[in-house]
N, C-alpha and C positions, 0 to 999 in steps of 0.2 A: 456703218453703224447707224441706228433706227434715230433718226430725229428728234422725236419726244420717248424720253426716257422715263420721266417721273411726272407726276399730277402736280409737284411742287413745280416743277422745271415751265412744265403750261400755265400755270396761273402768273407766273414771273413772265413769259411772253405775251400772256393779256395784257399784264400792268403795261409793258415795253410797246406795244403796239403804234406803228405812226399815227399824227396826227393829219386830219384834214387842214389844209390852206384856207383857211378864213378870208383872206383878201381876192385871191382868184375866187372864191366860191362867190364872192359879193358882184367881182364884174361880170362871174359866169350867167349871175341871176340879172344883171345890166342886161348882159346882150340876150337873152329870152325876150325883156320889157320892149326891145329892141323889132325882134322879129316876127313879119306880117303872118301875125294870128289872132285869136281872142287870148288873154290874160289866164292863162290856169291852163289853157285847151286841153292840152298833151297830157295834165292828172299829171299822175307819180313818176311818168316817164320826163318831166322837166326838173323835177328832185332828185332821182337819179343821176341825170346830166347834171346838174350844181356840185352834188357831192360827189362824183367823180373827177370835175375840172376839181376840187380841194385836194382829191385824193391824188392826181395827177400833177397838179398846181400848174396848170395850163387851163385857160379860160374857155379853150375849145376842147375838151376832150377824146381822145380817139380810140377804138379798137385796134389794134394794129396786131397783135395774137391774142387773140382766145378760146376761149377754151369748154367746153361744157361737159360736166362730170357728172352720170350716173352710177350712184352707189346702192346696189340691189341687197336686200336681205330680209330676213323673216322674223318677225316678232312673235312672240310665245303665247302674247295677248289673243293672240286670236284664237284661242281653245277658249274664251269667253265668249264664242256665239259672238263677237262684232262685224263679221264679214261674212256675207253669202257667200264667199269662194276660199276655198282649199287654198294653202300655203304653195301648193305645185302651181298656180297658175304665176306666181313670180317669176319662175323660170322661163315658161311662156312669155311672158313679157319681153323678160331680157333675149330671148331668145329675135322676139321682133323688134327689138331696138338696133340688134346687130344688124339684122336684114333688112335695115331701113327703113321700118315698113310702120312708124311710131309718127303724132304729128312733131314730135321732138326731134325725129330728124329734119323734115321739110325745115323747121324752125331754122336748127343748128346752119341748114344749107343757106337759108335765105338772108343770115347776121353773119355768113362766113366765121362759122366757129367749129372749131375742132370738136369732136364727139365721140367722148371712151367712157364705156359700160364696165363696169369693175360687177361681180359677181363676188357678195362675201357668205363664204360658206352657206349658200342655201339650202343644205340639209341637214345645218343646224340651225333651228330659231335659237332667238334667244332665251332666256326667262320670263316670264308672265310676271311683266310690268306693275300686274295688280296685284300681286303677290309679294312681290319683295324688289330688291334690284332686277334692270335687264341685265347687266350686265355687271362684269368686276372691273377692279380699277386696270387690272393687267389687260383685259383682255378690249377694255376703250382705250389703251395705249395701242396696242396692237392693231387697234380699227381706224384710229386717227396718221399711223406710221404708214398702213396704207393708203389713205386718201394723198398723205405727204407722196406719196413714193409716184402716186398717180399724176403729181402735176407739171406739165410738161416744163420744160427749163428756158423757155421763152414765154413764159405766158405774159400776159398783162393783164388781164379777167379772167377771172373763172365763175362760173357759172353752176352750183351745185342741185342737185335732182336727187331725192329719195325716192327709191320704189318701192313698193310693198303696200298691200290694202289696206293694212292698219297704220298707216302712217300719220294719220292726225290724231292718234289712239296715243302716241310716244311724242309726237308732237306738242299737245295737248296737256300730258303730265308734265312740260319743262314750265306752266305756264306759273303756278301756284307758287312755284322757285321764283321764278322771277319777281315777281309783286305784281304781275297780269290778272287780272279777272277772266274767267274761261269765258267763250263767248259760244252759246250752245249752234248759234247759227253759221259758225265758220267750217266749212266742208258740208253741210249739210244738203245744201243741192246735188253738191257733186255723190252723196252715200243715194241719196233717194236715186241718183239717176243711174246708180250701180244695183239700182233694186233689191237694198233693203230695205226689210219691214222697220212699221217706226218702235216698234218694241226691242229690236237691233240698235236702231239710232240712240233710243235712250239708254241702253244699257253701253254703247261705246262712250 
């Protein structure tokens, strides 16, 4: 039987969601003040380690299985001219992720984490995002029941990767929901350095 069954049924597992450990998170952030470095050095990766000692409620937190999950597919947005490249070149992608040949493998290899490419139907995009829904409410149960089905049954992290060139195009649209301000400069190095024109960047 599919895990997530209904939109009601997932909103009830956000509410139910655990909580972080407040108190390990407090000594996690002790033994950082602790260790011979400068104060902040490591950025976001010393916030990660806090919220995961909460998450874990151990002050040292460990990787002991995980896990890193590519989920590949095609957005409909891009018949809006936002990508220099054809929707086929995702396959290609997934294609070099299998064969290694991605820097998300070297990655995966060097953190000892597990690394599975799920392929969802890429020779259907979805719906043009700017047009209406991408998607129906069945059919992001269907998309969510795979990524469920995808994670291994010892994990302790996982590690999620969208592929597809329009991915900060769907990204992007969650932000206005949220109460985020769009921030025009987030992926923009990474579109410029995929050689598109800036009359592309403004219209993505």
């Amino acid at each position: 039987m599919p895990y997530f069954q209904s939109s009601s049924q997932i909103s009830d597992i956000i509410a139910d969601l655990p909580s972080v450990d407040g108190k390990t998170q407090n000594k996690a952030a002790s033994r950082q003040a602790e260790l011979t470095k400068p104060p902040g050095s490591l950025g976001r990766l010393e916030e990660v380690a806090i919220w995961m000692a909460g998450w874990q409620r151990r002050d040292r937190p460990a990787i002991e299985h995980g896990q890193c999950l590519i989920f590949a597919g095609n957005h409909g947005v891009v018949a809006q001219g936002i990508s220099p490249f054809p929707a086929e070149v995702t396959a290609q992608m997934v294609a070099n992720f299998a064969n290694g040949g991605a820097a998300i493998n070297q990655l995966c290899n060097l953190a000892n984490l597990k690394l599975d490419v799920i392929p969802l139907e890429l020779d259907r995009p979805t719906n043009d995002l700017s047009l209406g829904p991408a998607m129906s409410e069945d059919e992001t149960i269907a998309a969510m029941n795979i990524g469920a089905e995808a994670l291994d049954d010892r994990l302790r992290l996982s590690d999620r990767w969208r592929n597809g060139h329009w991915q900060y195009n769907s990204g992007g649209g969650f932000m206005p929901w949220s109460g985020l301000a769009p921030m025009p400069q987030v992926g923009l190095a990474r579109e410029r350095g995929l050689m598109m024109m800036a009359s592309n960047i403004r219209r993505k």
